[in-house]
C-alpha positions in Angstrom: 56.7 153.7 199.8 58.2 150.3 198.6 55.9 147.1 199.6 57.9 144.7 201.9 58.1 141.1 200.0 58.6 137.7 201.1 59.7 134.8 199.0 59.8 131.2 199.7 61.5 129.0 197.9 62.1 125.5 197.8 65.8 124.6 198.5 65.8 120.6 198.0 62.8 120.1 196.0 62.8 123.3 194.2 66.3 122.5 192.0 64.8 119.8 190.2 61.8 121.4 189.4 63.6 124.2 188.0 65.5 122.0 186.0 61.9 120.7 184.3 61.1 124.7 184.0 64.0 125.4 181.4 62.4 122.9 179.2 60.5 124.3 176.2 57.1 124.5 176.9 55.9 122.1 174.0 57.9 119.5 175.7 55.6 119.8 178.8 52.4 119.6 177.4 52.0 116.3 178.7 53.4 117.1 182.1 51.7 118.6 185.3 52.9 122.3 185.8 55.0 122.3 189.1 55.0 125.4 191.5 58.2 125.7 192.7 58.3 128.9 194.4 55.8 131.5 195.8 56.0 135.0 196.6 53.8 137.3 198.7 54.1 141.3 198.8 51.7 144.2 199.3 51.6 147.9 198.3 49.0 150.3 200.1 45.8 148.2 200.1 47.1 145.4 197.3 48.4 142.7 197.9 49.7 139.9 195.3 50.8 136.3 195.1 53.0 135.2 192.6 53.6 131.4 191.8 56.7 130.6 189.7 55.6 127.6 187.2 56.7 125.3 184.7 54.3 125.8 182.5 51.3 128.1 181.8 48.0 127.0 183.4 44.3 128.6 183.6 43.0 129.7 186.7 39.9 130.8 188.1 39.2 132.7 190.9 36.3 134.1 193.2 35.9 134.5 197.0 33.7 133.2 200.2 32.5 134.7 203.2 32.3 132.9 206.6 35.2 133.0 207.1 36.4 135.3 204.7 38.6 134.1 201.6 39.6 133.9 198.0 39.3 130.9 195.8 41.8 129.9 192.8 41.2 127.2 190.8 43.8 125.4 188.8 44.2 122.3 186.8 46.5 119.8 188.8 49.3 121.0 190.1 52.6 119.6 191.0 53.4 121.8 194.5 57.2 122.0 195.8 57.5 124.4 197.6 58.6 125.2 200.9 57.2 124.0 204.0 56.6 127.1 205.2 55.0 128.6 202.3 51.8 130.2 203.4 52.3 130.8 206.8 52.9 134.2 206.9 50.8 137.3 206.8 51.4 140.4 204.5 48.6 142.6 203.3 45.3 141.5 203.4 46.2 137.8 203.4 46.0 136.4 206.7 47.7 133.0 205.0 47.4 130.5 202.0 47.1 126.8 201.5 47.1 124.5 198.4 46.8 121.1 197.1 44.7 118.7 195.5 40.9 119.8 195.2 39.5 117.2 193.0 40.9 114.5 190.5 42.7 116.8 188.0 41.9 119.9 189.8 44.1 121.5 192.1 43.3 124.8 194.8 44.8 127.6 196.4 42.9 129.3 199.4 43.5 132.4 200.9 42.1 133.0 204.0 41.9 137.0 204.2 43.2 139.3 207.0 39.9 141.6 205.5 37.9 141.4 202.6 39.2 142.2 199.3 38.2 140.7 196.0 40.8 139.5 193.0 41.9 141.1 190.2 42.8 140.0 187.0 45.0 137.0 187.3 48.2 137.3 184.7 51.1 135.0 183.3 54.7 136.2 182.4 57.3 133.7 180.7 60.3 134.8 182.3 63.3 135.0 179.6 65.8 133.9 181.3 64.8 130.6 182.0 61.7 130.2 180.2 59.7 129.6 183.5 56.1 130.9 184.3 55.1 133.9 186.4 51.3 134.0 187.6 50.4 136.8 189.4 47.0 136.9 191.6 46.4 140.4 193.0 44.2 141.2 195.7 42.7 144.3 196.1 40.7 145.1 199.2 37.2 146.5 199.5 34.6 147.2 202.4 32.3 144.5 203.3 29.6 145.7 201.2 31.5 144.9 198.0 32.6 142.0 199.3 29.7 140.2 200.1 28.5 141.3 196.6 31.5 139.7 195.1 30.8 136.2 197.3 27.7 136.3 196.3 27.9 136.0 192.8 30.6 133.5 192.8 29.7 130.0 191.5 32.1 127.4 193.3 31.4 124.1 191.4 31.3 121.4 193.3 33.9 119.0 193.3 32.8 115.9 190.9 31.2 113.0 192.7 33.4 109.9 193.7 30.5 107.8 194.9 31.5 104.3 194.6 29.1 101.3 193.1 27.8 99.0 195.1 29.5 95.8 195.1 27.7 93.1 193.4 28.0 89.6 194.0 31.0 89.7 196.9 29.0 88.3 200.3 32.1 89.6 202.1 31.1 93.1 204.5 32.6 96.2 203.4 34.8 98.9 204.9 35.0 102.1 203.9 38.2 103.6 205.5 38.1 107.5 205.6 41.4 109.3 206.1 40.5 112.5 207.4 41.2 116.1 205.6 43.0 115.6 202.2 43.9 118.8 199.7 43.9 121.6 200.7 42.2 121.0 203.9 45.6 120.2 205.9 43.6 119.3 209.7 45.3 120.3 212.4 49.0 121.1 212.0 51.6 120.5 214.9 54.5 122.7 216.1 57.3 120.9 214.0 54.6 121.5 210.7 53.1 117.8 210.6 49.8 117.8 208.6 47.2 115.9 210.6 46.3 114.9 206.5 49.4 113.3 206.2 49.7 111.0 209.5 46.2 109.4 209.3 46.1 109.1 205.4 49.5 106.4 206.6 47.4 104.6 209.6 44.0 104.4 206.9 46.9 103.0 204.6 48.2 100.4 206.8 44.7 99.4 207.7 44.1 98.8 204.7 46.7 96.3 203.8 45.6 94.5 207.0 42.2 93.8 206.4 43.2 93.3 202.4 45.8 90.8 203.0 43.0 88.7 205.6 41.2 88.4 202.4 37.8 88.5 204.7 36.5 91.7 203.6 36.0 94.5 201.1 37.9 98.0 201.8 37.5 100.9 200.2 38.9 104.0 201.1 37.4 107.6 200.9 40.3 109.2 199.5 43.7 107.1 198.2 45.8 110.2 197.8 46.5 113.7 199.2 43.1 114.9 197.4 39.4 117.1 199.5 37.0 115.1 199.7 34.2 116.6 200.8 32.4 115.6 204.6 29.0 114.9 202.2 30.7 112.8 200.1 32.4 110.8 201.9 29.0 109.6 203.7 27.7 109.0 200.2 30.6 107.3 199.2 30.2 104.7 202.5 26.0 104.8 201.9 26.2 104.3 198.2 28.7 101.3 198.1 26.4 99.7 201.3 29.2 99.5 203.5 29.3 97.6 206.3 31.1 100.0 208.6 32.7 103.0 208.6 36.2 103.9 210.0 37.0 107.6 210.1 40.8 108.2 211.2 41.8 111.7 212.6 44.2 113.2 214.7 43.2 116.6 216.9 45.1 119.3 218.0 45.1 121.5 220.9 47.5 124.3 221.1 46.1 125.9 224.2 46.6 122.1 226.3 49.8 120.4 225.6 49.4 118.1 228.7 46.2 116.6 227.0 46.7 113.5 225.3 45.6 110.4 224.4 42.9 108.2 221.7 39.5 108.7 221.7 36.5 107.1 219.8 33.5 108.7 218.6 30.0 107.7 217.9 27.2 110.5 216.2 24.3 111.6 218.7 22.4 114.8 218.2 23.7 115.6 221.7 27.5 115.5 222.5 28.6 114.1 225.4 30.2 117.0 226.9 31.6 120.8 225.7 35.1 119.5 224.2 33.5 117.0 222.1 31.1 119.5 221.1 33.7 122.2 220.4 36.0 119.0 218.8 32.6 118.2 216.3 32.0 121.9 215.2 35.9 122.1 214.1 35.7 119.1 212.4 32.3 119.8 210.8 34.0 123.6 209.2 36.6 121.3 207.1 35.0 122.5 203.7 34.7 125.8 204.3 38.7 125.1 205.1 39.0 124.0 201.6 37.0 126.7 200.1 34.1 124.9 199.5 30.4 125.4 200.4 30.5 124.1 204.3 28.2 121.0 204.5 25.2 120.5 206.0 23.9 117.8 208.1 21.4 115.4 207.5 17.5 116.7 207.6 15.8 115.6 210.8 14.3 112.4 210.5 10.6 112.5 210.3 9.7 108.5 209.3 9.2 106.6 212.2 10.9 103.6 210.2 13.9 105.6 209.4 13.8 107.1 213.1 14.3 103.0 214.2 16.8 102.4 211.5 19.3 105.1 213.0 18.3 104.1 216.3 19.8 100.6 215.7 22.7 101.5 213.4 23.9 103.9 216.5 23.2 100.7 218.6 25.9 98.9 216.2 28.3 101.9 215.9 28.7 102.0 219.9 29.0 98.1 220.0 31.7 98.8 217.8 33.5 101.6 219.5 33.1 99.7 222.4 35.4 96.4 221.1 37.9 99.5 219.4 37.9 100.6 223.0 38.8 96.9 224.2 41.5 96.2 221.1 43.2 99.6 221.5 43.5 100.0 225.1 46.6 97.3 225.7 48.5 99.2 223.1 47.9 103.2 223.2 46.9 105.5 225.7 43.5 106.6 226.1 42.1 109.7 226.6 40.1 110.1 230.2 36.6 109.5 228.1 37.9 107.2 225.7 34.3 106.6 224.3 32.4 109.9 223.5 29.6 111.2 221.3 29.1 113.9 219.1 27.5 115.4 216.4 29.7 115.0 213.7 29.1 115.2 209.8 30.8 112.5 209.0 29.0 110.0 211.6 25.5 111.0 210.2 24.6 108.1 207.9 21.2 106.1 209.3 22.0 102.9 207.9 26.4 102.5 207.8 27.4 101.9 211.5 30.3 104.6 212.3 32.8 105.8 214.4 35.6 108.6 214.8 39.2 107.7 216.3 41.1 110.1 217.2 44.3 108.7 217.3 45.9 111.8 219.8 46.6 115.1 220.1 49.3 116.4 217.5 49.7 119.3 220.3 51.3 116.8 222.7 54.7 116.0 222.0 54.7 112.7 223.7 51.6 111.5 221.5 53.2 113.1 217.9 56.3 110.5 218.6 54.4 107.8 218.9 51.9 108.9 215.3 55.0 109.2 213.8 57.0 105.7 214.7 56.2 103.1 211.6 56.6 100.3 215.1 53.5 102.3 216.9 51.3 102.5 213.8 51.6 98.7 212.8 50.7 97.6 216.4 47.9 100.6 216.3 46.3 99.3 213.5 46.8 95.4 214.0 44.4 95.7 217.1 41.8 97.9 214.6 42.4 95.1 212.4 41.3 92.7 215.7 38.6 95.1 217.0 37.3 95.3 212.9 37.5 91.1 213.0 35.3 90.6 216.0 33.0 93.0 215.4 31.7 90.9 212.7 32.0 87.8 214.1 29.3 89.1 217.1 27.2 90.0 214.2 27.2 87.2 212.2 24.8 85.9 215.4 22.9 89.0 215.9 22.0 90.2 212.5 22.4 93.3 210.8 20.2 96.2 210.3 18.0 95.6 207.7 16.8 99.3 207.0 14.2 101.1 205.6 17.4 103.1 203.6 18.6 100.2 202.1 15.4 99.2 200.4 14.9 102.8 199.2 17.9 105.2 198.4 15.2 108.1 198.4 14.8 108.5 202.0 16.7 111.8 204.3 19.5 111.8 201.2 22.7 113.1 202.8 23.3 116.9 201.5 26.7 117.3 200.0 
């Protein structure tokens, strides 16, 4: 019996890139490969995905459990392909996602419909045109073998982007973290919006604002469509002693269409109620999304000094949320608890004051019109910009936490 196949192609995007595939090889050695097309199709218990290339590439490949997927590594990619590539199911593969993993590094991940393990990966140059045929075959096995096969994989880590400390520059730092990156798309609306793609444009714009005051540092966790994981970008913040820390997402909620609205977020071992808790955990799985090792939160704290140190940097993170709150409010909706708290990975740093906006709900269609409108983002981020400005002027009279964590890096390290 014949497999069924699927392929999706490209039909703006993928012209031109075919154009750079009849080039000779040699004359693309300089050149990221592009991936203009991909094609899934399954035979009996196989299943295989074939990317059409520009050039040839090396790729490595190995698979997870929890939840259940396979791995391929690749050196950056250019992807252009269509929109919906990935979405559908055939075989054992529930569905695929790609992009940027690292600097130079790009992933595919395919979450599995059951476990199966991959086969040898192969490359064809196709004669006709010269372009590049890699095939990844999937072959599945019972859960025994599998979990052998995840178990002996080695995922390296992606490479550390920690960021120097500043020297010299009495001016406090932001670290602005866009949420998601790679090929850890967030939540994904109706129309196909990446919650990755909306808030990396709001941490943008904020950005400019507070670059163009001239009154402060910003740096920003990730400055292109690239995973980053939830441990890193904590170190990132903790190592470049950041002032504050500004993490921009945008939740989704298939189930409730009617909810909508902006919420802030503040860490606390307890959350404030079940959605927030529910909201937290989602959030907190976004590297096992990306195919990397999920991350881990911070050890208890068992120093009393420490123990004080978090207690006052959550004091300074809610003080905080609470003039976001005031900024925000004339110029979005808010959610019916604007101001919640939660255990969240990326809010678990005992010494960089934090919070978590989400902007709305990419499941309402009233709140995706307004993420989307250039007008709505500006004014969004002026009064962040506003909220950001007063903030430190309050603390200019009241101090800042001068922590047992600043004096020595050694204390409750944040596990990647």
């Amino acid at each position: 019996m014949l497999g069924r196949a699927h392929l999706i192609r490209s039909a703006v995007l993928g012209l031109a890139a075919f154009a750079g595939a009849l080039l000779p090889l040699h004359a693309q050695d300089s050149e990221r490969a592009i991936a203009i097309a991909a094609e899934l199709s399954s035979q009996g218990s196989q299943s295989k995905l074939t990317l059409t290339l520009s050039k040839r590439v090396d790729a490595r490949a190995f698979v997870m459990e929890r939840p259940d997927r396979a791995v391929i590594d690749l050196p950056e990619v250019n992807f252009q392909l269509d929109a919906e590539a990935g979405r559908r199911r055939d075989g054992v593969v529930q569905s695929f996602r790609y992009g940027l993993f690292a600097p130079g590094r790009s992933r595919i991940v395919v979450d599995l419909a059951a476990p199966a393990t991959v086969g040898r990966i192969e490359t064809v140059t196709r004669a006709k045109d010269g372009a590049v045929l890699m095939t990844i075959p999937l072959q599945r096995v019972d859960r025994e073998a599998f979990r052998k096969a995840s178990a002996a994989a080695d995922p390296s880590p992606a490479p550390s982007r920690a960021a120097a400390a500043a020297t010299g520059d009495p001016r406090p730092l932001i670290v602005i973290d866009a949420g998601h990156g790679g090929t850890d798309p967030g939540a994904i609306a109706s129309s196909g919006v990446f919650e990755k793609d909306i808030v990396f444009g709001y941490a943008q714009d904020l950005a400019g604002k507070l670059n163009a005051a001239g009154r402060y540092r910003v740096q920003m966790t990730r400055d292109r469509d690239v995973f980053v994981p939830l441990g890193e970008r904590v170190r990132i913040a903790r190592e470049a002693k950041a002032d504050l820390f500004i993490s921009i997402h945008a939740d989704s909620i298939s189930s409730a269409p009617q909810v909508r609205g902006a919420t802030i977020y503040t860490g606390s071992e307890k959350a404030t109620d079940a959605e927030s808790a529910k909201l937290a955990e989602r959030e907190n799985r976004a590297d096992a999304a990306a195919g990397a090792e999920a991350a881990e939160a911070t050890p208890d704290i068992a120093d009393i000094l420490q123990e004080l140190t978090l207690r006052e940097t959550r004091g300074f993170s809610s003080t905080f949320a609470r003039s976001l709150m005031g900024q925000l409010t004339p110029v979005m909706e808010m959610s019916t608890k604007p101001h919640r708290e939660a255990r969240f990975v990326v809010l678990r740093s005992p010494d960089v004051p934090s919070v978590l906006v989400e902007l709305g709900y990419l499941s309402s269609k009233r709140d995706l019109e307004k993420l989307q409108d250039p007008e709505w983002r500006a004014g969004v981020t002026g009064s962040m910009a506003k909220a950001i400005e007063q903030f430190f002027a309050t603390r200019t009279s009241i101090g800042r936490p001068e922590t047992a964590t600043r004096r020595s890096a050694a204390i409750a390290p944040v596990s990647p």
